[in-house]
TIFI-941588 format. One record per residue (C-alpha): x, y, z; residue number from 1; chain. Coordinates in nm, 4 decimals. Last residue first. Layout:
u; v; w; k; c
X; Y; Z; NUM; A
...
This chain:
u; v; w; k; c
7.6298; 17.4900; 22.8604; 482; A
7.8064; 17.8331; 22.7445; 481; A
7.8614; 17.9774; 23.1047; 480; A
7.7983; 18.1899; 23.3625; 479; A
7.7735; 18.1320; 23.7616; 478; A
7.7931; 18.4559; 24.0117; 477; A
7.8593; 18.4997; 24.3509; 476; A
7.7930; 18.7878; 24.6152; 475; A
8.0067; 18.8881; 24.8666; 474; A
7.8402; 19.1474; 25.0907; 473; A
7.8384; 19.5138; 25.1640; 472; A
7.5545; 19.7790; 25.2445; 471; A
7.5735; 20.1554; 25.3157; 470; A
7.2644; 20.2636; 25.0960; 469; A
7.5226; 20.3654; 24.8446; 468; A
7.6589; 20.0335; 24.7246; 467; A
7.9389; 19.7714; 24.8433; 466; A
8.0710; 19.4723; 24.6596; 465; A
8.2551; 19.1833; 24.7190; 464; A
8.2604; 18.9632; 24.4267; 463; A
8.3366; 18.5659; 24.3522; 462; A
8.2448; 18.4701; 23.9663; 461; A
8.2499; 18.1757; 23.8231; 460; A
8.2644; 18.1493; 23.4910; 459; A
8.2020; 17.8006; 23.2503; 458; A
8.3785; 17.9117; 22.9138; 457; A
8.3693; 17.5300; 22.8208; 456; A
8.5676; 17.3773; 23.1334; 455; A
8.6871; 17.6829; 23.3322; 454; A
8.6963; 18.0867; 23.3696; 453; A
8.7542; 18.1528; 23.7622; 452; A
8.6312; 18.5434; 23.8192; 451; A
8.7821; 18.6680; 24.1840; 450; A
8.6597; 19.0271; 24.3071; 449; A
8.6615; 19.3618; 24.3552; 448; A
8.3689; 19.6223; 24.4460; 447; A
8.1653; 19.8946; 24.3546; 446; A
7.8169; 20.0883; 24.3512; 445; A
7.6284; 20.3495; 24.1977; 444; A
7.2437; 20.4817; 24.1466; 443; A
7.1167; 20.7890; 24.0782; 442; A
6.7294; 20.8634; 24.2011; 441; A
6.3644; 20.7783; 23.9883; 440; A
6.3705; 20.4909; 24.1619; 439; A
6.5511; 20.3403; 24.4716; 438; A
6.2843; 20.4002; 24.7095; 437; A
5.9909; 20.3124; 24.5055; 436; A
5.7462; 20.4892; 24.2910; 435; A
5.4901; 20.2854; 24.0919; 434; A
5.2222; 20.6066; 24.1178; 433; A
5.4585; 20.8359; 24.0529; 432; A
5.5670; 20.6697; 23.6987; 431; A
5.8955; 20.4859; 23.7018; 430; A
6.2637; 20.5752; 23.6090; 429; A
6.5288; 20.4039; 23.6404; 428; A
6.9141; 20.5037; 23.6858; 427; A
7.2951; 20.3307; 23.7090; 426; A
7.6564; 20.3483; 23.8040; 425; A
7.8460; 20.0473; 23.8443; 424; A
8.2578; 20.0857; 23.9411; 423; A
8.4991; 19.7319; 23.9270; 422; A
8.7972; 19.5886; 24.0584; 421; A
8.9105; 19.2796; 23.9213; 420; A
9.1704; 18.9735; 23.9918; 419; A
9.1866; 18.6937; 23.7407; 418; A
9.1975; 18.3256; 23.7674; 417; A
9.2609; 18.0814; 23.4272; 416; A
9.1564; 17.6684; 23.5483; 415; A
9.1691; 17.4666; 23.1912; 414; A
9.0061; 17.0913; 23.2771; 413; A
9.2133; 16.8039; 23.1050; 412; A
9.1362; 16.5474; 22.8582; 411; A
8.7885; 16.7105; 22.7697; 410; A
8.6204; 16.5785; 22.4441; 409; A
8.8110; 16.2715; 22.4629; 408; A
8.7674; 16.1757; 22.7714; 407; A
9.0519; 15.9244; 22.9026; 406; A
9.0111; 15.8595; 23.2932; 405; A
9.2818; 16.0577; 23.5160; 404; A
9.1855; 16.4165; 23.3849; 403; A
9.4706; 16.6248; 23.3301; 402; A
9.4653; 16.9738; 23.5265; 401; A
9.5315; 17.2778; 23.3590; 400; A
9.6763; 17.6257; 23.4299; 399; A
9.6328; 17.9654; 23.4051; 398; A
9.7230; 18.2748; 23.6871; 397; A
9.6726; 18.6109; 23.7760; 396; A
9.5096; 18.7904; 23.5100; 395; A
9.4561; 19.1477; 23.5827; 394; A
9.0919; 19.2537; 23.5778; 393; A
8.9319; 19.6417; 23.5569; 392; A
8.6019; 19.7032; 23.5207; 391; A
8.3330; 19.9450; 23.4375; 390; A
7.9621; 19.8954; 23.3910; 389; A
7.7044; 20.1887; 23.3135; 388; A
7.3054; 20.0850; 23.3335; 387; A
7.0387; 20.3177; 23.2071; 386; A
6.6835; 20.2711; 23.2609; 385; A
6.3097; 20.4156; 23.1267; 384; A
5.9564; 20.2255; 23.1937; 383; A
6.0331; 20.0931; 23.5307; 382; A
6.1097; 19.8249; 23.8061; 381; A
6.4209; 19.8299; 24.0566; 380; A
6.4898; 19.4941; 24.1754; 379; A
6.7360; 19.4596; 24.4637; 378; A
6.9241; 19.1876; 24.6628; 377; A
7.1889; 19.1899; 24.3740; 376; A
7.2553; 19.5711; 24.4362; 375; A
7.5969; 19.5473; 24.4966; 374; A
7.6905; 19.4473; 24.1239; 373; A
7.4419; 19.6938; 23.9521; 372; A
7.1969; 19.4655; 23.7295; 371; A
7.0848; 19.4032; 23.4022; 370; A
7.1844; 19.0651; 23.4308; 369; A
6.9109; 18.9043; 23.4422; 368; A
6.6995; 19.0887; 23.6242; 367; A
6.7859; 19.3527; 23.9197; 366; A
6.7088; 19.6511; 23.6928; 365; A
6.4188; 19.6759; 23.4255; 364; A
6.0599; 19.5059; 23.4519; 363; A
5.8205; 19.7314; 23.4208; 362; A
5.6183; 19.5195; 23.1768; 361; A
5.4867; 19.2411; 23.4047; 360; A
5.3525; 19.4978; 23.6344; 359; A
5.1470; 19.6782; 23.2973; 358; A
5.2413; 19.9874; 23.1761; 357; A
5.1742; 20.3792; 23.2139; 356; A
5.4777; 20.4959; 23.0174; 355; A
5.3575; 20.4433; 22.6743; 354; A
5.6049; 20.3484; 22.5948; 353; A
5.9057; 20.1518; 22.7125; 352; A
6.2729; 20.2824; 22.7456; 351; A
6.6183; 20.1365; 22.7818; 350; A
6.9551; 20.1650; 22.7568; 349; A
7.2807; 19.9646; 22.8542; 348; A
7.6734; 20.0606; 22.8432; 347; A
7.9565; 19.8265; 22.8981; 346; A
8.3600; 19.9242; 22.9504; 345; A
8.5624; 19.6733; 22.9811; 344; A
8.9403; 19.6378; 23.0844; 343; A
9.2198; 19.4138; 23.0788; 342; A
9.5802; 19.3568; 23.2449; 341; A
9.7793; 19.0926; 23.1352; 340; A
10.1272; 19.2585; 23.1732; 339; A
10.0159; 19.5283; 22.9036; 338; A
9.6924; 19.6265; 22.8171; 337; A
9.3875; 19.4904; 22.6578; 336; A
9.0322; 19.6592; 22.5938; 335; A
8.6972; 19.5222; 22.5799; 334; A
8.4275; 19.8079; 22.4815; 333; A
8.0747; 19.6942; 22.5104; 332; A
7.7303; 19.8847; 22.3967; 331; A
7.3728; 19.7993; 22.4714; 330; A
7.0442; 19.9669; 22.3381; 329; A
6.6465; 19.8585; 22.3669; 328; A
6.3668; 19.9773; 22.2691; 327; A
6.0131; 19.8504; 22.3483; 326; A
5.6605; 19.9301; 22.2428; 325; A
5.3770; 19.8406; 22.4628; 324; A
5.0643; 19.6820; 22.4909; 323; A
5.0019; 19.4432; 22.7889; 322; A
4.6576; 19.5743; 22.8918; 321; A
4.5840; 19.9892; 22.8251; 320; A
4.7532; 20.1645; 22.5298; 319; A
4.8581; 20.1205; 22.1414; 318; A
4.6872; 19.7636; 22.0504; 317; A
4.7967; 19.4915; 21.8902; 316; A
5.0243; 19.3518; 22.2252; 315; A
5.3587; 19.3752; 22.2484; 314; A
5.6377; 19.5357; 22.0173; 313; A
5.9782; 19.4809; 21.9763; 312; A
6.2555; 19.6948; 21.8644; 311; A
6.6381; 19.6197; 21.9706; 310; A
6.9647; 19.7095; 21.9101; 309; A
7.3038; 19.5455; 22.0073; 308; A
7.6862; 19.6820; 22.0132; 307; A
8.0013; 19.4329; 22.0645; 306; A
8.3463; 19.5654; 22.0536; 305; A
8.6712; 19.3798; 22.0600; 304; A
8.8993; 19.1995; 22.3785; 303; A
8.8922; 19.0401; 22.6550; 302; A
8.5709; 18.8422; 22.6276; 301; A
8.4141; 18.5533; 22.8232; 300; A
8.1170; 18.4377; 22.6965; 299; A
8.1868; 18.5232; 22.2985; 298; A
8.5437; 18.4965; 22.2978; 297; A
8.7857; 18.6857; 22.1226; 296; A
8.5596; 18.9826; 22.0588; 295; A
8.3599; 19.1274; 21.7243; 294; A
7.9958; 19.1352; 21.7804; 293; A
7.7482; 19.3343; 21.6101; 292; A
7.3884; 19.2466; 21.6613; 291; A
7.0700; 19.3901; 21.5347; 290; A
6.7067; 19.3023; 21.7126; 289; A
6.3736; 19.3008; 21.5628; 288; A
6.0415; 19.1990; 21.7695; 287; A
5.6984; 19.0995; 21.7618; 286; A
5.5074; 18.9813; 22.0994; 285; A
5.1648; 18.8703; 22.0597; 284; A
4.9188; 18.8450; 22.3233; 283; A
4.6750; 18.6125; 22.5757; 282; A
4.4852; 18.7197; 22.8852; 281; A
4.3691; 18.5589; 23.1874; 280; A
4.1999; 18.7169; 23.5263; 279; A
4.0473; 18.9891; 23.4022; 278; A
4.0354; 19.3537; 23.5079; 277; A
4.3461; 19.5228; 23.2537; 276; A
4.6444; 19.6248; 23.3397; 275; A
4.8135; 19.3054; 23.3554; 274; A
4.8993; 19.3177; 23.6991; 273; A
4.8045; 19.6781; 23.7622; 272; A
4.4933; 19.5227; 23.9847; 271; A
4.7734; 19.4034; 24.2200; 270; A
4.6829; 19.2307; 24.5713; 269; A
4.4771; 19.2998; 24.7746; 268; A
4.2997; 19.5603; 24.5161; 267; A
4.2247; 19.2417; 24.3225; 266; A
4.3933; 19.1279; 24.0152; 265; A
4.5312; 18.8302; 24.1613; 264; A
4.2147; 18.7025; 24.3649; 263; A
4.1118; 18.5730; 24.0132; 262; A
4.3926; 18.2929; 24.0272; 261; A
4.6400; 18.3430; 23.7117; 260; A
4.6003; 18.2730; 23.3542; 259; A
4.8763; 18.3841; 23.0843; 258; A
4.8628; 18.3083; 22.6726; 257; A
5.1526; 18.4098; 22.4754; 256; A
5.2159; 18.3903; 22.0948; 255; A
5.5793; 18.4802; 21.9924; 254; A
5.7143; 18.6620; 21.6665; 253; A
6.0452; 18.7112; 21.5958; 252; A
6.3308; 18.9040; 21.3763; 251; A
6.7117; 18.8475; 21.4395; 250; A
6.9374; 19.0649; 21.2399; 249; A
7.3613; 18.9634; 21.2959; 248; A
7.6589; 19.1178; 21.2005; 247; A
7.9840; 19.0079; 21.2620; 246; A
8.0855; 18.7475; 21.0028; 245; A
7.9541; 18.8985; 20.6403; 244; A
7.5475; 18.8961; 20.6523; 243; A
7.4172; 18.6995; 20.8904; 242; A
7.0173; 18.6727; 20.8759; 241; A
6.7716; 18.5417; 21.1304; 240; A
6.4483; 18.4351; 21.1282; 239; A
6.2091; 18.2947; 21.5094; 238; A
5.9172; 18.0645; 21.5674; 237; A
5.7762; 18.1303; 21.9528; 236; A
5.4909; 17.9559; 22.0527; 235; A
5.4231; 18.0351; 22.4960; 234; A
5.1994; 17.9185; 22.7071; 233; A
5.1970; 18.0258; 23.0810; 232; A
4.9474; 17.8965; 23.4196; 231; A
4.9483; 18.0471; 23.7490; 230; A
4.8029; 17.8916; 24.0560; 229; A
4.9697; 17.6229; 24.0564; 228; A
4.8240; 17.4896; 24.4301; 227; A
4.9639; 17.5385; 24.7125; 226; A
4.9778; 17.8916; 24.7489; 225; A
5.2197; 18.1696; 24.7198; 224; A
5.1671; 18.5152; 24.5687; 223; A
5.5476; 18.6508; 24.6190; 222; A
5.5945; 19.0356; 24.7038; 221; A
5.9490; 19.0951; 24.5231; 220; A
6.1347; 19.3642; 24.6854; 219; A
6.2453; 19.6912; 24.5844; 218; A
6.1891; 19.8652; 24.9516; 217; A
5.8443; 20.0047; 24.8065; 216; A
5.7188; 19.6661; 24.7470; 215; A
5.7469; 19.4810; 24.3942; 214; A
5.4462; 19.3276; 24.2742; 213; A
5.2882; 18.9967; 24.1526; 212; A
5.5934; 18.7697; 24.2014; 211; A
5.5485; 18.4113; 24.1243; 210; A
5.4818; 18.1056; 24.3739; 209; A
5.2767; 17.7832; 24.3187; 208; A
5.3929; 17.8020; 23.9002; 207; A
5.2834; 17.5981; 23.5736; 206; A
5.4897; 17.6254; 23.2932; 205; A
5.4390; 17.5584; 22.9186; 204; A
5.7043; 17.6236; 22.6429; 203; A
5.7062; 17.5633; 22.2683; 202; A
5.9996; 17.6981; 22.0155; 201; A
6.1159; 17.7291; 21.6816; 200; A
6.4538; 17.8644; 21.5701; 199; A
6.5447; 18.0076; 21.2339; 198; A
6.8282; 18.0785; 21.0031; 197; A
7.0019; 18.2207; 20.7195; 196; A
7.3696; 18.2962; 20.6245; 195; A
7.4991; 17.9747; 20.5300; 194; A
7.4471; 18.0189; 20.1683; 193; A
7.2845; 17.7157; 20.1126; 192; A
6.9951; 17.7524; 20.3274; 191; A
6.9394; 17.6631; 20.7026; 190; A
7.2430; 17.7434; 20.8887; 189; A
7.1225; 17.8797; 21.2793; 188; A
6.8990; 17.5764; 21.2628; 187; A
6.7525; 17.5873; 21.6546; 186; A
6.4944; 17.3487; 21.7455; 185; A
6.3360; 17.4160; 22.1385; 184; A
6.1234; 17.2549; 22.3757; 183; A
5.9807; 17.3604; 22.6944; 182; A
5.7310; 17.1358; 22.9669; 181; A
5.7277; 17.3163; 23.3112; 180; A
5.6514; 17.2268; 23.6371; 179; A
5.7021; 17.4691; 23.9440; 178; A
5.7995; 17.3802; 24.2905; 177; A
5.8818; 17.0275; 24.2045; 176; A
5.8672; 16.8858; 23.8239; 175; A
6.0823; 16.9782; 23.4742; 174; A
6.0621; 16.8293; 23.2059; 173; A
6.3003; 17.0318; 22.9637; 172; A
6.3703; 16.9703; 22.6131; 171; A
6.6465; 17.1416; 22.4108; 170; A
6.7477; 17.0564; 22.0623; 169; A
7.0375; 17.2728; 21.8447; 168; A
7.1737; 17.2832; 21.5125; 167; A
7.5431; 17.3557; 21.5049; 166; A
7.5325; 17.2349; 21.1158; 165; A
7.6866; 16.8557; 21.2858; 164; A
7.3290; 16.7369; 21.2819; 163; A
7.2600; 16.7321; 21.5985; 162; A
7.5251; 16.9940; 21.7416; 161; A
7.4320; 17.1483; 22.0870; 160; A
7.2184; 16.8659; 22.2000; 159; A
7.0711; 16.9205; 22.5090; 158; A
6.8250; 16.7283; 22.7210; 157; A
6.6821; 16.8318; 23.0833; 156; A
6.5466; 16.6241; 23.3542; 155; A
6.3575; 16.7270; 23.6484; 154; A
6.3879; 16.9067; 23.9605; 153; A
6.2627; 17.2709; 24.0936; 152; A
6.3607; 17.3744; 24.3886; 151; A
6.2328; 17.5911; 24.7078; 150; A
6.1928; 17.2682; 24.9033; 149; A
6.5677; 17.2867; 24.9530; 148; A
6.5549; 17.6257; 25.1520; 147; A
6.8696; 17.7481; 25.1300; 146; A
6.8109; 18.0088; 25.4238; 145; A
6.5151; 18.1918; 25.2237; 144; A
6.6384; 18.5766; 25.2103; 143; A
7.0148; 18.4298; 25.2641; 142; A
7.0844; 18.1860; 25.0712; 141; A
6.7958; 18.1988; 24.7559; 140; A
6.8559; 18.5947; 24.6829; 139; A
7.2516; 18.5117; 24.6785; 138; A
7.1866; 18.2020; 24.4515; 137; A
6.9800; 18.4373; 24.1808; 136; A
6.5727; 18.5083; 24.1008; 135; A
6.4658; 18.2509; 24.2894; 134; A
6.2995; 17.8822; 24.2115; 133; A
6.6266; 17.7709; 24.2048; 132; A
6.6869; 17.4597; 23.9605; 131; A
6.8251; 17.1396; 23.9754; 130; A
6.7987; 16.9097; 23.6709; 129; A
6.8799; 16.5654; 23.5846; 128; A
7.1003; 16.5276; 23.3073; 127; A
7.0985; 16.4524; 22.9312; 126; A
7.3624; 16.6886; 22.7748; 125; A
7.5147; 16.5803; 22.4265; 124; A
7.7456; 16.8261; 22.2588; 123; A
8.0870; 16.7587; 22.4374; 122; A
8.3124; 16.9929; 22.2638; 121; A
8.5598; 16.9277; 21.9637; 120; A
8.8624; 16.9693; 21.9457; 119; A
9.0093; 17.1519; 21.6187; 118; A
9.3632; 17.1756; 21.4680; 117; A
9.3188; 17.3758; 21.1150; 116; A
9.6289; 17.3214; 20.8324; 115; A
9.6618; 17.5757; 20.6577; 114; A
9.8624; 17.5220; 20.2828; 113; A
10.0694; 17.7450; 20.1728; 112; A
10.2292; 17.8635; 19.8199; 111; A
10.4970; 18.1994; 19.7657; 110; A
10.8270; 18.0199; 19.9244; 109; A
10.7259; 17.6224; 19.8555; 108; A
10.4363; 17.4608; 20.0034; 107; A
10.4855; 17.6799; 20.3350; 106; A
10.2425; 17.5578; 20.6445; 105; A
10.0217; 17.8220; 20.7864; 104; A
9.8365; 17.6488; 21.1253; 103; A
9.5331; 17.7494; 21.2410; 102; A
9.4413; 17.6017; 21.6055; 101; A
9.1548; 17.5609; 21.7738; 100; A
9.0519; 17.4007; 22.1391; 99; A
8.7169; 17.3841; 22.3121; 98; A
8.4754; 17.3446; 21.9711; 97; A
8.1491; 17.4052; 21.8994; 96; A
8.0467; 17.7496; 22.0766; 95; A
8.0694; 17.8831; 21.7392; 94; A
8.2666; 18.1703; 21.9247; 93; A
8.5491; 17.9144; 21.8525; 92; A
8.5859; 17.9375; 21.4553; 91; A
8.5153; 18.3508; 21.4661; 90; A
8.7979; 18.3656; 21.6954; 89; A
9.0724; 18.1492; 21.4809; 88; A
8.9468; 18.3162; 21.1550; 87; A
9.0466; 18.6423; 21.3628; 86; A
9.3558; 18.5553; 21.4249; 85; A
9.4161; 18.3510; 21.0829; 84; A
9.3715; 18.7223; 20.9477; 83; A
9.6229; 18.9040; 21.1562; 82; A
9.8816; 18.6386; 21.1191; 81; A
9.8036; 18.6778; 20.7281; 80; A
9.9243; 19.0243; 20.7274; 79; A
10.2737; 19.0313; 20.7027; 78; A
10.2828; 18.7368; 20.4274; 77; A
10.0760; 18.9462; 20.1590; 76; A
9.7920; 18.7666; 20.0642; 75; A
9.6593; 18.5620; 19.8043; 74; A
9.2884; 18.3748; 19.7773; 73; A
9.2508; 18.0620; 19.5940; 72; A
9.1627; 17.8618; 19.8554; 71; A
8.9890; 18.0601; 20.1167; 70; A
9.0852; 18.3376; 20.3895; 69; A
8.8294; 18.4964; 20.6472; 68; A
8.7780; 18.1558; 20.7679; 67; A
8.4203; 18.0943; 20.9474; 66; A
8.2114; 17.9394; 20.6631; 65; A
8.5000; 17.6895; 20.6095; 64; A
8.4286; 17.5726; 20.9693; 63; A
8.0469; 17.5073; 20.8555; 62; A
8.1368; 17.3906; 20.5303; 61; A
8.3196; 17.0857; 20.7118; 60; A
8.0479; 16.9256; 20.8565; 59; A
8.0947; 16.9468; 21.2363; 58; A
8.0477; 16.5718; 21.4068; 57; A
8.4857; 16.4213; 21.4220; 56; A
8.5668; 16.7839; 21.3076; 55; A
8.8954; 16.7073; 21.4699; 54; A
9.1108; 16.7494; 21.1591; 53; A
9.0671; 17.0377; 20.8944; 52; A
9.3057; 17.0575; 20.5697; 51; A
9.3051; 17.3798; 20.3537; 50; A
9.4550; 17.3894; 20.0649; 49; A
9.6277; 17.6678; 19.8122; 48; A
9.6851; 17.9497; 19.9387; 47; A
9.8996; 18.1931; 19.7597; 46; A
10.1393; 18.4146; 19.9856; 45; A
10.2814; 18.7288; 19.8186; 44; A
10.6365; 18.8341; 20.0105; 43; A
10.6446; 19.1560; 20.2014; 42; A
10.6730; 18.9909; 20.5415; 41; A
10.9954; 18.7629; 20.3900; 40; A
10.9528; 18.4350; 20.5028; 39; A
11.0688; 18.2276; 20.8206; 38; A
11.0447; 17.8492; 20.8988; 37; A
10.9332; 17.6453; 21.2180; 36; A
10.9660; 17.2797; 21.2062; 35; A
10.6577; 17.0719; 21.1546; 34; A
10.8234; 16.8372; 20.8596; 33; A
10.5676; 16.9855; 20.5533; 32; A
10.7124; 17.3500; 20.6687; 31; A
10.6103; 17.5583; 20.9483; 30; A
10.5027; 17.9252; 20.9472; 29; A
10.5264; 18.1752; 21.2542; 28; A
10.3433; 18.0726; 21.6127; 27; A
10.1981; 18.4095; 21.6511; 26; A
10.3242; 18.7056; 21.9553; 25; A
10.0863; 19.0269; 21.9366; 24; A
10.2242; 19.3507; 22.1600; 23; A
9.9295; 19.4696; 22.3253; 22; A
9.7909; 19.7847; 22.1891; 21; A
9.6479; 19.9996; 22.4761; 20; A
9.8250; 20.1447; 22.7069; 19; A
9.8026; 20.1712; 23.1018; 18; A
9.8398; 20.4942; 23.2669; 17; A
9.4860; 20.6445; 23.1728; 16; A
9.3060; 20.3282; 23.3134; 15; A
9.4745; 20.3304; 23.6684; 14; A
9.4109; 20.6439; 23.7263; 13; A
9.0620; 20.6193; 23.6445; 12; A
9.0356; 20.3594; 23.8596; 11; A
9.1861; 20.5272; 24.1461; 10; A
8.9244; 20.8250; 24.0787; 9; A
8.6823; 20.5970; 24.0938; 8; A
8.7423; 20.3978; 24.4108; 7; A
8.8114; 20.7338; 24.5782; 6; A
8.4650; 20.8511; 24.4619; 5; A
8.2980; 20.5173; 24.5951; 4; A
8.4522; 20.5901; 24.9561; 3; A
8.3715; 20.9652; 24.9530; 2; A
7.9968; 20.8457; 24.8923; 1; A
């Protein structure tokens, strides 16, 4: 305890003497012959063209749809930096291309032309796949020794841009210690307007192992067998809307159909499992979610605000089986200081009623990544959790390394390291009945570690962390776009 509030009050500290507002440095304007010019900052810029290279797949309109400035449009020379920023964000958070560039070039002293420098990512992904049956690496090491019959194998095919609109296709066959059959079509661009889409989806999975209760020390008990002894179908189709460049709605409906062995539901093992004395069930899920998100770079930010809600509801009914009425809040704060320092601040909420639910609705902590760093080994189920996040990074050092064969799409592979410390406080609640030792009770942690961003926002993070029960352990961590 005196070890976690020394840790704090450092980091606080730390925060309050470091300010905000990071001096902005921008390339300046170039002329038709690539050499550097300057203009008065109060002068009226007209543009007049804008010329795109690199959009070998992208259609064109798709970029376009990103730029906060258009032909026609004037602006006054001290502010267009600002603009072509955020142009230049909004362009790569597409998740289509690995390099971008916005150029101003002067015409003559009140006309300019941009000139945007893309690369293009890899889009295409057929690979075989290699897949952990448990819930993280750290879980799979050292609860199950790296067990490699504890996989599941297959192939997998991804196509981030089919039809240059940043449409997407995923299929999975997957085989081993689960099978499962999904396919996905995403059309995030579908009408004229660009600011409409939807997504349809099909998944089927068939599992020897799955978790049908968590044990009063917050682990998963695992119903194994050897035959699949749990069966899933899910139909999702999916609408959303994008109003502006920030601002995303997102509204979906998904069928879902479960069957597990009879001996599930049983007083042996979990009658609670769906909350209701059969053996199979099926249900709707509906749901609304609103997104604002304004940072540098979508997987990896440094900087800007994101903010999400969501609604959903399960089941027709109000009470009893798998009916239940979600919300869900998150809010993130990305600040930048001086001498490459950085900070975050992220803030979760959530709540499900009624309160008496289902196993397979209690989920909350230790999935996905609602989480505490620390308490990886941990899942904490309930109807009612908060999560706070805090962290401090420096970056230490960025550099690239050329590849020796010619790819286009990557020539070289980008290596940035950065140094963090961070503080995790958090809290769920569960009925009585569902109590386990780290419910209903205040929850913190803390730690440093290593984050390597790479090749296509791929992070890796390395983190020693420590928690309140007197544990420590370096736990590691693998995001990315792919």
């Amino acid at each position: 305890m005196q070890r976690m509030r020394l840790i704090l009050w450092a980091m606080a500290l730390f925060f309050c003497s470091t300010s905000h507002g990071q001096q902005k440095k921008y390339p300046g304007f170039y002329d038709e012959m690539n050499n550097q010019v300057t203009i008065d900052s109060s002068a009226i810029l007209h543009i007049s063209q804008i010329h795109i290279t690199g959009n070998d797949k992208t259609k064109e309109y798709i970029i376009l749809r990103e730029l906060k400035i258009h032909p026609g449009d004037s602006i006054i020379a001290g502010n267009i930096f600002d603009v072509l920023e955020e142009s230049n964000h909004l362009i790569y958070n597409t998740s289509l291309f690995s390099e971008v560039e916005i150029r101003p070039i002067l015409l003559s002293a009140y006309e300019v032309r941009l000139e945007i420098l893309l690369k293009e990512r890899w889009y295409i992904y057929p690979a075989p796949q290699f897949k952990l049956v448990d819930r993280n690496f750290n879980e799979w090491w050292k609860t199950y020794n790296a067990d490699l019959n504890r996989v599941i194998y297959g192939l997998k095919f991804l196509h981030y841009n089919l039809s240059g609109r940043a449409d997407q296709l995923r299929i999975f066959l997957l085989n081993g210690y689960a099978r499962t059959f999904y396919m996905s079509y995403t059309e995030p661009y579908s009408n004229k307007k660009l600011n409409e889409g939807y997504s349809v989806s099909v998944g089927f999975t068939q599992n020897r192992e799955f978790p049908y209760k968590t044990n009063y020390n917050n682990g998963l008990l695992l119903y194994k067998t050897n035959l699949f002894d749990r069966s899933s179908l899910t139909l999702n189709a999916s609408y959303t809307t994008r109003n502006g460049y920030f601002k995303r709605n997102y509204f979906s409906l998904q069928f879902n159909y479960i069957k597990v062995n009879d001996t599930l539901i049983s007083d042996k093992y979990n009658p609670n499992y769906f909350n209701i004395e059969k053996s199979k069930i099926s249900f709707p899920d509906f749901s609304y979610s609103f997104v604002y998100n304004k940072t540098d770079n979508i997987n990896y930010p440094l900087i800007g605000k994101t903010y999400a809600l969501s609604v959903s509801k399960r089941g027709l009914g109000v009470r009893g089986g798998m009916n239940m009425l979600a919300l869900d809040a998150a809010f993130k704060q990305y600040f930048s200081h001086k001498s490459g320092l950085y900070s975050n601040v992220q803030l979760y909420a959530k709540i499900k009623l009624p309160f008496h639910q289902s196993y397979l609705n209690q989920r909350a902590l230790g999935y996905s990544t609602f989480y505490l760093r620390g308490l990886e080994y941990y899942v904490i189920d309930g109807v009612a959790a908060a999560l706070a996040k805090y962290t401090v990074s420096k970056q230490l050092v960025s550099f690239r390394v050329p590849i020796p064969f010619h790819i286009k799409a990557f020539p070289y592979i980008p290596f940035t390291f950065f140094a963090k410390t961070f503080a995790d406080g958090g809290f769920c609640y569960n009925q009585k009945e569902f109590d386990t030792r780290l419910n209903n009770r205040l929850l913190y942690s803390g730690g440093a570690g290593i984050d390597l961003l790479t090749l296509y926002d791929i992070n890796l993070s390395l983190e020693y962390s420590f928690n309140q029960l007197g544990e420590k352990g370096l736990f590691l961590h693998l995001k990315g776009s792919l």
